[in-house]
N, C-alpha and C positions, 0 to 999 in steps of 0.2 A: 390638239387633239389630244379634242385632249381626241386609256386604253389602258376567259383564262377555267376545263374542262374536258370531258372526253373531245379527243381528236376531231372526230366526225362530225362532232353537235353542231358547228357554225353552217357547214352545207346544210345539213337536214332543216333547218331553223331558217334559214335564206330562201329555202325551195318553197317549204308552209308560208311564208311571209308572203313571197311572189305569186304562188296559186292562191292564194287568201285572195289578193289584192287585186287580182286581174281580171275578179269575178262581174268587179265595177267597173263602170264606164271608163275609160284610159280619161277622159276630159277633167277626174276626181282626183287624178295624180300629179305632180309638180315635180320637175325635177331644177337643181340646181346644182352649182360648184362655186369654187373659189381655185385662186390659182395666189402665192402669196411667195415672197421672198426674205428671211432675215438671217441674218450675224451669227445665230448659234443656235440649235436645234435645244434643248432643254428638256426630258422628258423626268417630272419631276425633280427639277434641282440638277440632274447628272447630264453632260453635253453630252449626244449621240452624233457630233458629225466632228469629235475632237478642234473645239473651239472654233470650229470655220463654218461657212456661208452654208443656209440649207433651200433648196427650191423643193415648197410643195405644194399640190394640189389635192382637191376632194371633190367627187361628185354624190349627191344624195339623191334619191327619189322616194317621196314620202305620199301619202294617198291620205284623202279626208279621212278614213275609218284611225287612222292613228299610228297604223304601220310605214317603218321605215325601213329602208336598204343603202348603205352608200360603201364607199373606198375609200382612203386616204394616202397618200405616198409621199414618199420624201429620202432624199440620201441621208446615209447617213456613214460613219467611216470609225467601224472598231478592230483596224488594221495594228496589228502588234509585229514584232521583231520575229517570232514565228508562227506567226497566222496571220491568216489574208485574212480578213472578215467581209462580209457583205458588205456594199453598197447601196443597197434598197431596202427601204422598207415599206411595206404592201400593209395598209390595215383595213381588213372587211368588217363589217357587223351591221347587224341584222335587229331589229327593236320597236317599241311602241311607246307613242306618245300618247299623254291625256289629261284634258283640265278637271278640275275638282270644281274650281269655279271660276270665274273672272281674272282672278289675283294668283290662281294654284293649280301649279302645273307638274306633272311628274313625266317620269320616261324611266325604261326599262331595259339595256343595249346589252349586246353578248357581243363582244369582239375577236378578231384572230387579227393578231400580231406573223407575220407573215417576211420571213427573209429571205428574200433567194438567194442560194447559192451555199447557205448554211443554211438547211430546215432541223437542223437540231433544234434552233434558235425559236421555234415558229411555236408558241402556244396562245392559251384561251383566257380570255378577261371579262366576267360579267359585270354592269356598274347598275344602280339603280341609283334617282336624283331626284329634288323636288328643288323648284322654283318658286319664288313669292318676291313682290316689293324690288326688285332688283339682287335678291339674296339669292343666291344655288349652292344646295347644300347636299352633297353625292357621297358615294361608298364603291367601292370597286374592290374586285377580290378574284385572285389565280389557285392553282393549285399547284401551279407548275408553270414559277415564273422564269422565262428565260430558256424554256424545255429542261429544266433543272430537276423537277419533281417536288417543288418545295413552294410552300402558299407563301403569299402577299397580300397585303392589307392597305389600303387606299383609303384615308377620307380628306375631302377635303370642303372647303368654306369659301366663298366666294361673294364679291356686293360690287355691283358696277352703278354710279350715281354719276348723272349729267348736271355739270355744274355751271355749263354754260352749254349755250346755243348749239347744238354737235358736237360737245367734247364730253371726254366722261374720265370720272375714276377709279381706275380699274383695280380691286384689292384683291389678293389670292392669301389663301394658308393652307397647306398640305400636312397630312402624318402618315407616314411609310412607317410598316412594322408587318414582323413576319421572319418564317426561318430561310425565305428567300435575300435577304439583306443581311442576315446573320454573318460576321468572319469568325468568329468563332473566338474574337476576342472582345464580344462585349457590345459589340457594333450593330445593335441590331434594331433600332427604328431612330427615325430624325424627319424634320419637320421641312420644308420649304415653302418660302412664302416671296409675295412680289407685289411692287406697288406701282401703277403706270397713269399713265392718258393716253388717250385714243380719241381717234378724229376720223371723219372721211371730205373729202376733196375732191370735187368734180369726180363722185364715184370711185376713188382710190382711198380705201382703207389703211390711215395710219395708225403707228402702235409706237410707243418708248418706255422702256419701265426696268427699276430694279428688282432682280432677282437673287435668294440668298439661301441658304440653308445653314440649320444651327449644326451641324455636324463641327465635331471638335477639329482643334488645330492637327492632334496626331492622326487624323484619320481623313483629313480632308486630303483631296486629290488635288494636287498644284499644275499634274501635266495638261498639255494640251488633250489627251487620252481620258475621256469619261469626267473631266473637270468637273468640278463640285463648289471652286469659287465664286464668292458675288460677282457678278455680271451686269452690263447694260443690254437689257435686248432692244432691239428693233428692227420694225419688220412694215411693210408695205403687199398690199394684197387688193385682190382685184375680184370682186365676187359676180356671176351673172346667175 
Protein backbone atom coordinates (compact mmCIF):
# COMPACT_ATOMS: atom_id res chain seq x y z
CA UNK A 1 0.00 0.00 0.00
CA UNK A 2 0.73 1.27 -1.30
CA UNK A 3 0.46 6.29 1.06
CA UNK A 4 -0.70 14.17 3.47
CA UNK A 5 -2.98 18.18 4.59
CA UNK A 6 -4.92 20.04 7.11
CA UNK A 7 -5.56 17.64 10.23
CA UNK A 8 -9.28 17.27 9.74
CA UNK A 9 -9.64 16.91 6.06
CA UNK A 10 -9.48 12.97 6.03
CA UNK A 11 -12.76 12.72 8.43
CA UNK A 12 -14.74 15.37 6.69
CA UNK A 13 -13.86 13.78 3.30
CA UNK A 14 -14.92 10.06 4.68
CA UNK A 15 -18.14 11.34 6.17
CA UNK A 16 -19.07 13.22 2.29
CA UNK A 17 -17.94 10.02 0.73
CA UNK A 18 -20.26 7.74 3.03
CA UNK A 19 -23.40 10.11 2.84
CA UNK A 20 -22.73 10.42 -0.87
CA UNK A 21 -22.85 6.80 -1.13
CA UNK A 22 -25.56 5.58 0.96
CA UNK A 23 -27.95 7.60 -0.95
CA UNK A 24 -27.87 4.30 -3.37
CA UNK A 25 -29.18 1.10 -2.80
CA UNK A 26 -26.52 -0.79 -0.32
CA UNK A 27 -26.97 -3.80 -3.22
CA UNK A 28 -24.45 -1.05 -5.47
CA UNK A 29 -21.76 -1.45 -2.98
CA UNK A 30 -18.90 -4.23 -2.55
CA UNK A 31 -17.05 -4.55 0.07
CA UNK A 32 -13.67 -6.57 0.16
CA UNK A 33 -10.16 -7.18 2.01
CA UNK A 34 -7.13 -9.13 2.01
CA UNK A 35 -5.22 -10.40 4.88
CA UNK A 36 -1.28 -10.87 3.65
CA UNK A 37 2.04 -11.97 5.46
CA UNK A 38 5.91 -11.03 4.39
CA UNK A 39 9.71 -10.89 5.45
CA UNK A 40 9.99 -6.96 5.62
CA UNK A 41 7.45 -4.24 5.37
CA UNK A 42 9.22 -1.76 2.68
CA UNK A 43 7.41 1.53 2.51
CA UNK A 44 9.38 3.08 -0.43
CA UNK A 45 12.74 1.37 -0.37
CA UNK A 46 13.05 2.01 3.74
CA UNK A 47 12.09 -1.27 6.11
CA UNK A 48 9.18 -0.12 8.63
CA UNK A 49 9.24 -3.29 10.87
CA UNK A 50 13.40 -3.17 11.17
CA UNK A 51 14.09 -5.96 8.87
CA UNK A 52 11.49 -8.51 10.35
CA UNK A 53 8.15 -10.16 9.45
CA UNK A 54 4.97 -7.88 8.85
CA UNK A 55 1.19 -9.21 9.12
CA UNK A 56 -1.25 -6.93 7.25
CA UNK A 57 -4.69 -6.52 6.48
CA UNK A 58 -7.13 -4.15 4.41
CA UNK A 59 -10.78 -3.74 4.11
CA UNK A 60 -12.35 -1.62 1.16
CA UNK A 61 -15.83 -0.70 0.28
CA UNK A 62 -16.27 0.82 -2.87
CA UNK A 63 -19.91 1.68 -4.48
CA UNK A 64 -20.77 1.68 -8.52
CA UNK A 65 -20.94 5.70 -8.54
CA UNK A 66 -16.84 5.35 -8.15
CA UNK A 67 -16.37 6.26 -4.44
CA UNK A 68 -14.27 4.57 -2.16
CA UNK A 69 -13.47 4.03 1.63
CA UNK A 70 -11.13 1.48 3.08
CA UNK A 71 -8.17 0.89 6.08
CA UNK A 72 -5.03 -0.74 6.06
CA UNK A 73 -2.84 -1.85 8.96
CA UNK A 74 0.19 -3.56 9.60
CA UNK A 75 3.22 -3.55 12.54
CA UNK A 76 5.56 -1.96 12.21
CA UNK A 77 8.76 -1.38 14.89
CA UNK A 78 10.83 2.24 14.86
CA UNK A 79 12.01 1.36 18.51
CA UNK A 80 15.42 3.09 19.06
CA UNK A 81 17.72 2.99 22.34
CA UNK A 82 15.56 6.06 23.64
CA UNK A 83 12.35 5.90 22.21
CA UNK A 84 9.74 3.24 22.09
CA UNK A 85 8.18 3.92 18.76
CA UNK A 86 4.81 2.63 17.77
CA UNK A 87 3.83 -0.70 16.69
CA UNK A 88 0.82 -0.10 14.41
CA UNK A 89 0.19 1.41 11.84
CA UNK A 90 -3.52 2.51 10.86
CA UNK A 91 -3.86 3.78 7.11
CA UNK A 92 -7.46 5.41 6.34
CA UNK A 93 -8.45 7.13 2.84
CA UNK A 94 -11.16 8.05 1.30
CA UNK A 95 -11.28 8.47 -2.74
CA UNK A 96 -12.85 8.00 -6.29
CA UNK A 97 -12.44 5.85 -8.93
CA UNK A 98 -13.24 6.27 -12.96
CA UNK A 99 -12.73 4.94 -16.48
CA UNK A 100 -12.00 7.29 -19.29
CA UNK A 101 -12.68 4.28 -21.39
CA UNK A 102 -12.14 0.53 -21.67
CA UNK A 103 -8.22 0.60 -21.39
CA UNK A 104 -8.10 4.21 -18.84
CA UNK A 105 -8.66 4.34 -15.68
CA UNK A 106 -7.75 6.96 -13.05
CA UNK A 107 -8.35 7.35 -9.16
CA UNK A 108 -8.13 10.13 -6.81
CA UNK A 109 -7.22 8.85 -2.86
CA UNK A 110 -6.52 11.22 0.24
CA UNK A 111 -4.92 9.21 2.95
CA UNK A 112 -3.99 9.31 6.92
CA UNK A 113 -1.14 7.69 7.85
CA UNK A 114 -2.15 6.98 11.43
CA UNK A 115 0.14 5.63 14.49
CA UNK A 116 -0.83 4.90 17.80
CA UNK A 117 0.77 5.67 20.55
CA UNK A 118 2.88 8.33 18.73
CA UNK A 119 0.27 10.78 16.94
CA UNK A 120 3.13 13.13 16.34
CA UNK A 121 3.79 10.75 13.69
CA UNK A 122 0.18 10.62 12.07
CA UNK A 123 -0.19 12.86 8.90
CA UNK A 124 -1.96 13.39 5.44
CA UNK A 125 -1.00 12.07 1.79
CA UNK A 126 -3.07 12.79 -1.30
CA UNK A 127 -2.06 10.60 -4.60
CA UNK A 128 -3.71 10.73 -7.81
CA UNK A 129 -2.89 7.77 -10.66
CA UNK A 130 -3.83 6.69 -14.08
CA UNK A 131 -3.93 3.03 -15.28
CA UNK A 132 -3.66 1.76 -19.01
CA UNK A 133 -2.28 -1.55 -20.94
CA UNK A 134 -1.02 -3.03 -17.52
CA UNK A 135 1.05 0.34 -16.87
CA UNK A 136 0.10 2.72 -13.45
CA UNK A 137 1.53 5.73 -13.40
CA UNK A 138 0.78 7.79 -9.92
CA UNK A 139 2.02 11.07 -7.86
CA UNK A 140 1.58 11.43 -4.16
CA UNK A 141 2.42 14.39 -2.32
CA UNK A 142 2.50 15.50 2.03
CA UNK A 143 3.03 18.74 3.39
CA UNK A 144 3.90 17.25 6.52
CA UNK A 145 5.58 14.05 6.11
CA UNK A 146 6.12 12.31 9.17
CA UNK A 147 4.04 15.10 11.29
CA UNK A 148 7.40 16.83 10.49
CA UNK A 149 5.82 20.04 8.72
CA UNK A 150 7.93 19.48 5.54
CA UNK A 151 6.49 18.16 1.86
CA UNK A 152 7.24 14.94 -0.02
CA UNK A 153 7.06 14.10 -3.39
CA UNK A 154 6.14 10.61 -4.81
CA UNK A 155 6.04 9.48 -8.28
CA UNK A 156 6.12 6.36 -9.33
CA UNK A 157 6.02 3.87 -12.66
CA UNK A 158 4.73 0.67 -12.67
CA UNK A 159 3.85 -2.44 -15.55
CA UNK A 160 2.61 -5.76 -14.52
CA UNK A 161 2.70 -8.39 -17.80
CA UNK A 162 1.46 -12.04 -17.53
CA UNK A 163 3.75 -14.11 -19.17
CA UNK A 164 2.25 -17.18 -18.46
CA UNK A 165 -0.91 -18.77 -17.50
CA UNK A 166 -1.43 -16.86 -13.74
CA UNK A 167 1.97 -15.56 -13.50
CA UNK A 168 3.08 -12.08 -14.04
CA UNK A 169 5.92 -9.59 -14.08
CA UNK A 170 5.75 -7.31 -11.68
CA UNK A 171 8.23 -3.93 -12.36
CA UNK A 172 8.20 -1.00 -9.95
CA UNK A 173 10.38 2.45 -10.15
CA UNK A 174 9.80 5.20 -7.49
CA UNK A 175 11.40 8.96 -6.95
CA UNK A 176 11.22 10.40 -3.51
CA UNK A 177 12.22 14.14 -3.19
CA UNK A 178 11.27 16.91 -1.10
CA UNK A 179 12.57 18.76 2.08
CA UNK A 180 11.05 16.00 4.07
CA UNK A 181 14.07 13.42 3.15
CA UNK A 182 16.42 16.30 3.20
CA UNK A 183 19.64 15.54 6.01
CA UNK A 184 20.92 18.47 5.35
CA UNK A 185 23.75 16.98 3.78
CA UNK A 186 22.73 16.62 0.27
CA UNK A 187 20.42 13.67 0.73
CA UNK A 188 17.55 14.82 -0.54
CA UNK A 189 15.68 12.60 -3.20
CA UNK A 190 16.58 8.82 -4.45
CA UNK A 191 14.73 6.33 -6.54
CA UNK A 192 13.55 2.75 -5.43
CA UNK A 193 12.61 0.27 -7.76
CA UNK A 194 11.76 -3.78 -7.79
CA UNK A 195 11.38 -6.51 -9.95
CA UNK A 196 9.20 -9.70 -9.03
CA UNK A 197 6.50 -12.64 -10.08
CA UNK A 198 3.57 -13.26 -8.70
CA UNK A 199 1.08 -16.03 -8.88
CA UNK A 200 -2.17 -17.21 -6.94
CA UNK A 201 -2.71 -20.87 -5.87
CA UNK A 202 -5.88 -22.43 -4.86
CA UNK A 203 -6.81 -18.65 -4.10
CA UNK A 204 -3.60 -17.92 -2.12
CA UNK A 205 -1.73 -15.01 -3.46
CA UNK A 206 2.05 -15.43 -4.05
CA UNK A 207 4.74 -12.56 -4.42
CA UNK A 208 8.92 -12.86 -4.80
CA UNK A 209 10.90 -10.09 -5.98
CA UNK A 210 13.94 -7.80 -5.63
CA UNK A 211 13.79 -4.68 -4.17
CA UNK A 212 16.65 -1.76 -4.24
CA UNK A 213 17.18 1.84 -4.02
CA UNK A 214 20.02 3.99 -5.69
CA UNK A 215 20.90 5.71 -2.45
CA UNK A 216 24.75 6.01 -2.14
CA UNK A 217 27.06 3.78 -0.01
CA UNK A 218 27.61 6.73 2.55
CA UNK A 219 24.13 7.32 3.17
CA UNK A 220 22.65 3.94 3.01
CA UNK A 221 21.28 2.35 6.21
CA UNK A 222 23.05 -1.10 6.85
CA UNK A 223 20.99 -1.46 10.31
CA UNK A 224 18.39 -3.71 10.88
CA UNK A 225 16.43 0.11 11.91
CA UNK A 226 14.90 1.72 8.63
CA UNK A 227 17.18 -0.44 6.34
CA UNK A 228 17.54 0.75 2.92
CA UNK A 229 19.55 -2.42 1.49
CA UNK A 230 18.63 -4.64 -1.59
CA UNK A 231 16.33 -6.96 -0.33
CA UNK A 232 14.41 -10.24 -1.34
CA UNK A 233 10.71 -9.69 -0.52
CA UNK A 234 8.14 -12.20 -0.08
CA UNK A 235 5.00 -12.32 0.79
CA UNK A 236 1.68 -14.63 0.77
CA UNK A 237 -1.81 -13.11 1.17
CA UNK A 238 -5.21 -14.12 1.09
CA UNK A 239 -7.89 -11.80 -0.43
CA UNK A 240 -11.88 -12.37 0.06
Amino acid sequence: MYKKFNKKRIAQVTGLVLATALISPIASAEVSGEVSLTNDYRFRGVSQTASDFALQASIDWSHDSGFFVGAWASNVDFDEPDYNGPDIELDIYAGYYGELNDGLSYDVTLYRYNYPGDSDLDYLEASIGVDFSGFRLAYWYTNDYGGSDLDLHYTEANYSYEFYENWSLDLHYGYNFGDGIDDGEGFDSYADYSIGVSTEVAGIGLSLAWLDTDISDDNQVTDDLYNTEGTVLASVSYAF
